[in-house]
C-alpha positions in Angstrom: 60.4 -151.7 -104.6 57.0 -150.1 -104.8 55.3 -148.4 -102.2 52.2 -150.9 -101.5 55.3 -153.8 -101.3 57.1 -151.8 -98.7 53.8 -151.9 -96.8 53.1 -155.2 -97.3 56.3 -156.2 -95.4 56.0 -153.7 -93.0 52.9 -154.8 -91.8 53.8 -158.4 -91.9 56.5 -157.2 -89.3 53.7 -155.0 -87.5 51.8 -158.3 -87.3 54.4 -160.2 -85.7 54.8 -157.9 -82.9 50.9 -157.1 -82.1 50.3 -160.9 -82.3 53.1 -161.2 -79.4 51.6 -158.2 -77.6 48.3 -160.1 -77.8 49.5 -163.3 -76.5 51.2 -161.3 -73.6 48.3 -159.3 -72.9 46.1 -161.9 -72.9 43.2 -162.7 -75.5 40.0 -162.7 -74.4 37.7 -166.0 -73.3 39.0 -167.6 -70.1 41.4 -165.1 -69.7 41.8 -161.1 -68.7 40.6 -158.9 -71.6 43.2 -157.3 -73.5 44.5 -154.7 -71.8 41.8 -154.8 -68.8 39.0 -154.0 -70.8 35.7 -155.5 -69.5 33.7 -157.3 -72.5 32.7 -155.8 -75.2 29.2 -153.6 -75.0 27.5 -152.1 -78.3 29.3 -149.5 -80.5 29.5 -146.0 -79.9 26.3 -145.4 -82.5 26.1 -147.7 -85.6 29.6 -147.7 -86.9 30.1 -143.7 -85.9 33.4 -144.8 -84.7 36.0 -146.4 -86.8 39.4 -147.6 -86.9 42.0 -147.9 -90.0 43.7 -150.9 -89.2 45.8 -152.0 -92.1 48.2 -154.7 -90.2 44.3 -156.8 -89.9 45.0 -157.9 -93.2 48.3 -159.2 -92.5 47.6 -161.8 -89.3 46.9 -165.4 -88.7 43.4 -166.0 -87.9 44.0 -166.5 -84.2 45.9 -162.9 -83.6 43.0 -161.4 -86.5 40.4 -162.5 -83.9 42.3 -161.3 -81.0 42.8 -158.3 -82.4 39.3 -157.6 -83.1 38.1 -158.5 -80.0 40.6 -155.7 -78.3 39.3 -153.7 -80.5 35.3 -154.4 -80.4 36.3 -153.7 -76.5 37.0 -150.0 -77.7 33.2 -149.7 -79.1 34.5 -149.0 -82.4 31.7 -150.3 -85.3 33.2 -150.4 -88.1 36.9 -150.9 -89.4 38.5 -149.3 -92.7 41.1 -151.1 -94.8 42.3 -151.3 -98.4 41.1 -153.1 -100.6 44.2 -153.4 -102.1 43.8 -154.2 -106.3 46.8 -155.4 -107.2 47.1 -157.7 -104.0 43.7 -159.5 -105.0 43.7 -159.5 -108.8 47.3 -161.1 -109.4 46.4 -161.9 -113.0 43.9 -160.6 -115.9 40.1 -161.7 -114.9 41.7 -163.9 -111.5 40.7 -162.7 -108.1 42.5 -163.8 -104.7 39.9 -162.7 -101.9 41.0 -165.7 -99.3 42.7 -162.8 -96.9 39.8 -160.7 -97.0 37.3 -163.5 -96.5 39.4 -163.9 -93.3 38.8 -160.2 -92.1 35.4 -160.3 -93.5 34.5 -163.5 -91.4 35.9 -162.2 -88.5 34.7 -158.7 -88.6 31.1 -160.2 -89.4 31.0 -162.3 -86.3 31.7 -159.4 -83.9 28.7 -157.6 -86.2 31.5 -154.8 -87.0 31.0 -153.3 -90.2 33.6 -152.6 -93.4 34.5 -149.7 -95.1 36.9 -150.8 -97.9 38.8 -148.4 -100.1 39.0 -149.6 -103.3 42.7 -148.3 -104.8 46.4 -149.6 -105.7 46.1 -151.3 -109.6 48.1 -154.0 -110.4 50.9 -153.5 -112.9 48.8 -154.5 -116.0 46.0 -152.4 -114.9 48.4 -149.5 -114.0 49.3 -145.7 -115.8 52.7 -145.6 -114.6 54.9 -145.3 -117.1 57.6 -148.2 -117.8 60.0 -145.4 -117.7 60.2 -142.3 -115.3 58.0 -142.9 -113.0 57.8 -141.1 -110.1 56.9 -142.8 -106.8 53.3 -143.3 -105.9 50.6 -144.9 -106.8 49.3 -144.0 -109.9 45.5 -144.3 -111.1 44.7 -147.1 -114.0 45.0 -146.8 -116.9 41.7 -147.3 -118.2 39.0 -145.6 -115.5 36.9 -148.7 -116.3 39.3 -151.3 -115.0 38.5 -150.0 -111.4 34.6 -149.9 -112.2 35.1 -153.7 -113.2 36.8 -154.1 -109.9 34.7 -152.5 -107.8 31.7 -154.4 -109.5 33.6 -157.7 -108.7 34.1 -156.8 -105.0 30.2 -155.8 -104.0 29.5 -158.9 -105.7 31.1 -161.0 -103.5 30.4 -158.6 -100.4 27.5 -156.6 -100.8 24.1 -157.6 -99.5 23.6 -159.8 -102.2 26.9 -161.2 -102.6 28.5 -164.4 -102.9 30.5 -164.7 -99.9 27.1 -164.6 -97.8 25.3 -167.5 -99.5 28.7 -169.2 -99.0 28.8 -168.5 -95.4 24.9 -169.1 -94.4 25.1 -169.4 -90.5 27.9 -166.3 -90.7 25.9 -163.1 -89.5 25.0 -161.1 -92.3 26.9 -157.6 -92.3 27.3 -156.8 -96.0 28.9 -154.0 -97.5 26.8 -151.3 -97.6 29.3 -147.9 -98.5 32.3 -148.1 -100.6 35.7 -145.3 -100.8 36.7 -144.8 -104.4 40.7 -144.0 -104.2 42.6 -142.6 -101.7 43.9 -138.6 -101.2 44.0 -137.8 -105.2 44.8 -134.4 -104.1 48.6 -135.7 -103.1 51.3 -136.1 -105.6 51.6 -139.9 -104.1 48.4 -140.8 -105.0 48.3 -139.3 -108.5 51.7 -138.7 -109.4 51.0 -137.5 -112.8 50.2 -134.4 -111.3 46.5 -134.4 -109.3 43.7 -133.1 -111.3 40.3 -132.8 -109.8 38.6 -133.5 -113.1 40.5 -136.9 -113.6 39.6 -137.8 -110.4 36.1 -136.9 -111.4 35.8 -139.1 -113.7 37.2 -141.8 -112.3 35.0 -141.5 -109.5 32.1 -141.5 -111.8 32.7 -144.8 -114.1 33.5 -146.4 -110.6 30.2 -145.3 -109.0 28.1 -146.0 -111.7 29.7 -149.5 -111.7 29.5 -150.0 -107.8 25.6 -149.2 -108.1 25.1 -151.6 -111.2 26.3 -153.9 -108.7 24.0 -153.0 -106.0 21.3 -149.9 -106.3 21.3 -148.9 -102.6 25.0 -148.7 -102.0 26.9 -145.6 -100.6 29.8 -144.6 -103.0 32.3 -142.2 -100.8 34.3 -140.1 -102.1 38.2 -140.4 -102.0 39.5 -138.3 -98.2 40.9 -135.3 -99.5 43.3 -134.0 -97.2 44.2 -130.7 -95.5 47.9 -130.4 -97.1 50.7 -128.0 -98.3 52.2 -130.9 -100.1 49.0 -131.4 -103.2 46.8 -128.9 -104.0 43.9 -127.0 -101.2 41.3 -128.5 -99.9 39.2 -125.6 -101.2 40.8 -125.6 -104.6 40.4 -129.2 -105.0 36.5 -129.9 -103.8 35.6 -126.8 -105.9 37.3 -128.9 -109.0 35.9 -132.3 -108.0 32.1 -129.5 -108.4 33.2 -127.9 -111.3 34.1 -131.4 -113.3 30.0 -132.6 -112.4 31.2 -134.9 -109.4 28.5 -134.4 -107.5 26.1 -136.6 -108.8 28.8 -139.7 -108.4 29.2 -139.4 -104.6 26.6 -139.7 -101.6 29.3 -138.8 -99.1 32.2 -136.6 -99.0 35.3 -137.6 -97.3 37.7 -135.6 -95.8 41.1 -136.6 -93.8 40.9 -133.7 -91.0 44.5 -133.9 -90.1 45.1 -131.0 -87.9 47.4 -129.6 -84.8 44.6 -129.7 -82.7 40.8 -130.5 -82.2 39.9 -126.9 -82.7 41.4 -127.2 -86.4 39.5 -130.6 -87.0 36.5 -129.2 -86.1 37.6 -126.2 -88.5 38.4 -128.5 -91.6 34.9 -130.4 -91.4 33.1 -127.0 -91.0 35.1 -125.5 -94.1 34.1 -128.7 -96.2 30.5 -128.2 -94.9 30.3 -124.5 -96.4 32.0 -125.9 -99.3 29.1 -128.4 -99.8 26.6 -125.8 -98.7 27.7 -123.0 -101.0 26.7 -125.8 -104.3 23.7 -126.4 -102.4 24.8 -130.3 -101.8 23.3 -131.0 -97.7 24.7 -134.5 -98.2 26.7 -136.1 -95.1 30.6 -135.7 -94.9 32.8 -138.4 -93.2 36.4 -138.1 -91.7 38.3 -141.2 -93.1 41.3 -140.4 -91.3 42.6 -137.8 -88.7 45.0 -138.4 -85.5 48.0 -137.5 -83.8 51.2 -138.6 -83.5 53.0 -139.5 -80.2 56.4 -139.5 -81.4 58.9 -139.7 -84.6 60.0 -136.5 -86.5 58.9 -133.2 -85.3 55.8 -132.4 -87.2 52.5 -130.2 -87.4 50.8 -133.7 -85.9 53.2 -134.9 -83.6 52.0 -133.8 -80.1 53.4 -136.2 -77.9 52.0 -138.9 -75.9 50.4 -136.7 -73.1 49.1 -134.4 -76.1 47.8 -137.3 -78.3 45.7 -138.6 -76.0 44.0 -134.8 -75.5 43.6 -133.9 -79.0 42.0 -137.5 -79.8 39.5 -137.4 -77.0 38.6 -133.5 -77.7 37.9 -134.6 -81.5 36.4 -137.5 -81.2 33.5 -136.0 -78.8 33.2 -132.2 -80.1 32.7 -133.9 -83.6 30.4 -136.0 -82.3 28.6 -133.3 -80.1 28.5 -131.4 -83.8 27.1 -134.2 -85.6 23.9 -132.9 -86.6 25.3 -129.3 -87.3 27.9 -130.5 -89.8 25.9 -133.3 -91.3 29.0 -136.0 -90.1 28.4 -139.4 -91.0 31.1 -140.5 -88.8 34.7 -140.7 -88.1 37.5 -143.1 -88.2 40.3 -142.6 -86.3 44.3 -143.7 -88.3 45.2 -145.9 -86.7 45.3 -148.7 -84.4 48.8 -149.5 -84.2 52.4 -147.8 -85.2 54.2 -149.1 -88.3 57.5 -149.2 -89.4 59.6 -146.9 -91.4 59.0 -148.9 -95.0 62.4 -150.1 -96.5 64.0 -147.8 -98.5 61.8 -144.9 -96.5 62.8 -142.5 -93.8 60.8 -141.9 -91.0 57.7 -140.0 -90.5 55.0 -138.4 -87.7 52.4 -140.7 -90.0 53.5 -144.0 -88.3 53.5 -142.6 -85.3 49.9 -142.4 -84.9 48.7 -145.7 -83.3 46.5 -145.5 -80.5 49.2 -148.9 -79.9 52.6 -148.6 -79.6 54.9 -150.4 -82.4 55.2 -153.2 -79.7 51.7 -153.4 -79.4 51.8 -151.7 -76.1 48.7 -149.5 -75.5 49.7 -145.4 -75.1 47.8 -142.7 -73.7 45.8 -142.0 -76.5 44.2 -145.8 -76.1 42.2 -145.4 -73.0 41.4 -141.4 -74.1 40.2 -143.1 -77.3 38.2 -145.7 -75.0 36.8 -142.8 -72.6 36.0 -140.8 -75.4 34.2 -144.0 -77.1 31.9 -143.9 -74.0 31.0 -140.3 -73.7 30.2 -140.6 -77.8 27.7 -143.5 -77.1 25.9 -141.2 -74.7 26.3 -138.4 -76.8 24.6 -140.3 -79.8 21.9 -142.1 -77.5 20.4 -138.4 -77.3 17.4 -137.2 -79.7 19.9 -135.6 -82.7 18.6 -131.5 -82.4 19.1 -132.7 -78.5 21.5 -129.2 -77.6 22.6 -129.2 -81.2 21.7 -126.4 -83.6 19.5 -128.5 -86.4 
């Protein structure tokens, strides 16, 4: 069973639960907000704060909105998820967007923006080899299939797209910046063996086709994690430089996982000199960092107690450093715990839900809500405002 399928029924099962939670907690409307929160005010900055919340794609539209709205209650602005290929193009030339319509409908009428990350090729599209493969997602097999893709998807989505002249009285909150793969720098993601300069070029034929699509978009780069399991940081980011990518990107994307706050903030500023040193002063966004409360001991399991520390101290030293390090924003992975995937074993990654698998809020929800305030002041000052320019 491939690894997107696995998901696929894991968060099917994730859904089930945080659709109960909901109900139990209560939705919204006439009744208490979910988990006490009063209503919804403005997000912390426009869309500075994000969530990954994969499971969205996976619910009925009555827990999709409920799920929203707990989470519009958190300030968050925008919400990532994977725009998953092989999930939406089932056949040669024949797209299936119904579930994201859903999410886009929904996320649009709470004014919440999208960040999609375009990755996952179907079979036909895909380089993995009929025989041994190794498990992962691998990359197309033609670079352009993914440019086609990505050209169908801001289409429909961007500011010109279909979906809005389909939905006229739907707020318009197009898709203005789109992620090109996901952590190339890990054998998972490129299991032929990652190679800054593939990834390079991939990133260019997509970016080229995303802005044929629409001029003023925001390509962002793939998050290239912090990892003893693929190549450096450093090592890889000087490849992506050395292979010409930065002309194809108007963002880098890092995922800052860390022990602590202290080694967030570290990562972002090492990626800072890094796009200093080749004279590139364009923004860097974390796509991903957090904490996991539980599940197999690990650099980034911390506990409860400590997840709920670390999150807050990131989430508002990054944003107190915004102007400093140039940071476009920051999403924090993710809203809910998943499941061990059939056939997988367990690990600290689904354990990092500011929800608990039941969709029971932890610690790190209401330090993720505090810290959601004190960002919103934070951003509500002048940007040099006690920040070194």
């Amino acid at each position: 069973m491939s690894r997107p399928l696995r998901l696929l029924i894991v968060l099917a099962i994730a859904a089930g639960l945080l659709g109960a939670a909901i109900v139990l907690f209560g939705s919204g409307g006439s009744q208490a907000p979910p988990f006490g929160r009063p209503a919804a005010r403005p997000a912390a900055g426009p869309a500075f704060l994000g969530l990954a919340a994969p499971e969205l794609i996976a619910l009925p539209r009555a827990q999709l909105d409920q799920t929203l709205d707990a989470q519009l209650r958190l300030r968050v602005g925008l919400i990532r998820q994977t725009f998953d290929w092989a999930q939406i193009e089932r056949s040669p030339g024949r797209y299936d967007f119904r579930r994201y319509d859903a999410l886009m409908q929904g996320l649009a009428a709470r004014g919440l923006a999208m960040l999609p990350v375009l990755f996952d090729p179907p079979a036909f599209r895909s380089s993995r080899p009929a025989h041994g493969a190794r498990d992962g997602t691998y990359p197309p097999r033609r670079f352009a299939d993914l440019g086609a893709f990505a050209a169908v998807a801001v289409r429909r989505y961007g500011p010109a797209g279909s979906f809005w002249r389909s939905h006229p009285r739907l707020p318009r909150v197009p898709i203005r910046a789109w992620q090109v793969w996901n952590e190339p720098s890990l054998p998972v993601y490129w299991p032929s063996g990652p190679d800054p300069a593939a990834y390079a070029r991939l990133l260019g034929i997509t970016a080229r086709a995303i802005r044929g699509a629409d001029p003023h978009a925001t390509v962002v780069s793939a998050g290239i994690p912090q990892s003893r399991i693929g190549v450096p940081f450093g090592r890889y980011v000087q490849g992506l430089y050395r292979a010409g990518a930065r002309g194809s990107f108007d963002v880098l994307a890092i995922h800052a996982y860390a022990r602590n706050a202290a080694g967030v903030l570290a990562a972002v500023a090492q990626a800072r000199r890094l796009m200093d040193g080749h004279g590139d002063h364009r923004p860097i966004w974390v796509t991903e960092l957090g904490w996991a409360s539980g599940g197999p001991p690990s650099a980034f399991t911390a506990g409860l107690a400590g997840q709920a520390q670390r999150t807050y101290s990131a989430l508002v030293e990054l944003a107190q450093r915004r102007s400093r390090l140039r940071l476009r924003g920051v999403v924090y992975s993710t809203w809910i715990d998943g499941g061990v995937y059939p056939g997988g074993t367990d690990f600290w990654g689904l354990h990092t839900g500011l929800l608990s698998i039941a969709g029971r809020p932890k610690p790190a929800y209401y330090a993720f809500q505090r810290a959601a305030d004190r960002v919103a002041e934070l951003l509500e000052r002048p940007a040099g405002h006690r920040q070194a320019k």
